[in-house]
C-alpha positions in Angstrom: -25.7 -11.3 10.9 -25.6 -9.3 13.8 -22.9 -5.7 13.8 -21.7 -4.2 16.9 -21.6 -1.0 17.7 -18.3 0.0 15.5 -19.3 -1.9 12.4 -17.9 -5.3 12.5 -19.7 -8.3 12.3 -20.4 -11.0 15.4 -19.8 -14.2 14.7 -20.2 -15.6 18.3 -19.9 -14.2 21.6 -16.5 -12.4 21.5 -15.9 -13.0 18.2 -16.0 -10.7 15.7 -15.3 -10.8 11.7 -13.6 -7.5 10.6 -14.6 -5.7 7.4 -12.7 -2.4 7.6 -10.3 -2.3 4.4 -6.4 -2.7 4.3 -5.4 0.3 2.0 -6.4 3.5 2.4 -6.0 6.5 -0.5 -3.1 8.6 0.9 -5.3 11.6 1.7 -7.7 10.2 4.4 -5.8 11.8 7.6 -6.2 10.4 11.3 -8.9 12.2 11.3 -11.3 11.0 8.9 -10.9 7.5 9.5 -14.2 6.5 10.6 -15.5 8.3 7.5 -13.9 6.5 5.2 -14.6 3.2 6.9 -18.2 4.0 6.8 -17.9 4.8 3.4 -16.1 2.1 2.0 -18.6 -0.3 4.3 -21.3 1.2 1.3 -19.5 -0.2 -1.4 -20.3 -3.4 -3.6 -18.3 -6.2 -3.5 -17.2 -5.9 -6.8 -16.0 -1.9 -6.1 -14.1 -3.1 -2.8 -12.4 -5.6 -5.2 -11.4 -3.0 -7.6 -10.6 -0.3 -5.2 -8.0 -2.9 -3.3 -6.6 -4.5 -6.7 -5.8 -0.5 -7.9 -4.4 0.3 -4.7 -1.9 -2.5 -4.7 -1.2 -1.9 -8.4 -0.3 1.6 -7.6 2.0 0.6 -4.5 3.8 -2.2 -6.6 4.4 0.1 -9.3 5.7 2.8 -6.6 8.2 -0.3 -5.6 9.2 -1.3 -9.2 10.4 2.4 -9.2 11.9 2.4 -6.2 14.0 -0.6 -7.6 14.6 0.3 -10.9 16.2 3.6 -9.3 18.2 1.5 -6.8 19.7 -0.4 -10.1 20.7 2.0 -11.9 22.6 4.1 -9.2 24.1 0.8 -8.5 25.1 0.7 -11.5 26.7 4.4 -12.2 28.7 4.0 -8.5 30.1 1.0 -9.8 31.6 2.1 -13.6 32.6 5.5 -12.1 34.2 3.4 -9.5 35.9 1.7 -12.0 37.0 4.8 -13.9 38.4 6.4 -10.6 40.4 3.3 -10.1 41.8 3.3 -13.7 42.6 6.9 -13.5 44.1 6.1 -10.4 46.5 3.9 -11.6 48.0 6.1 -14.5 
């Protein structure tokens, strides 16, 4: 396998296979972005793997939050609505 000159692989002429990852940790900056590719290039497969899967666990539980919050404010506007609109009506 031949690598060009930023780290990707060629395929065939003008083709090229990229390896850089998806998710970074939240404090690699602008920056230090071709550190951290060249440092998550050095890792196994199986750490790659493992680094990804914890990443998107962390982001989906970051979501689940961000619903469950959502739900539950939901929730309060609507009985206090519904108090408000029975005190209203005395």
């Amino acid at each position: 396998m031949k690598r060009s000159y930023d780290g990707t692989i060629i395929v065939k002429e003008n083709v090229k296979l990229e390896e850089s990852p998806g998710l970074k940790p939240k404090d690699v900056n602008h920056s230090d972005k071709w550190k951290w590719n060249k440092k998550y290039m050095e890792l196994s497969y199986e750490k790659k793997i493992l680094f990804e899967t914890q990443e998107q666990t962390r982001l989906i539980r970051r979501i689940s939050n961000n619903v469950l919050f959502y739900f539950w404010v939901t929730i309060i506007s609507g009985v206090l609505t519904l108090i408000l609109l029975l005190i209203g009506r005395l």
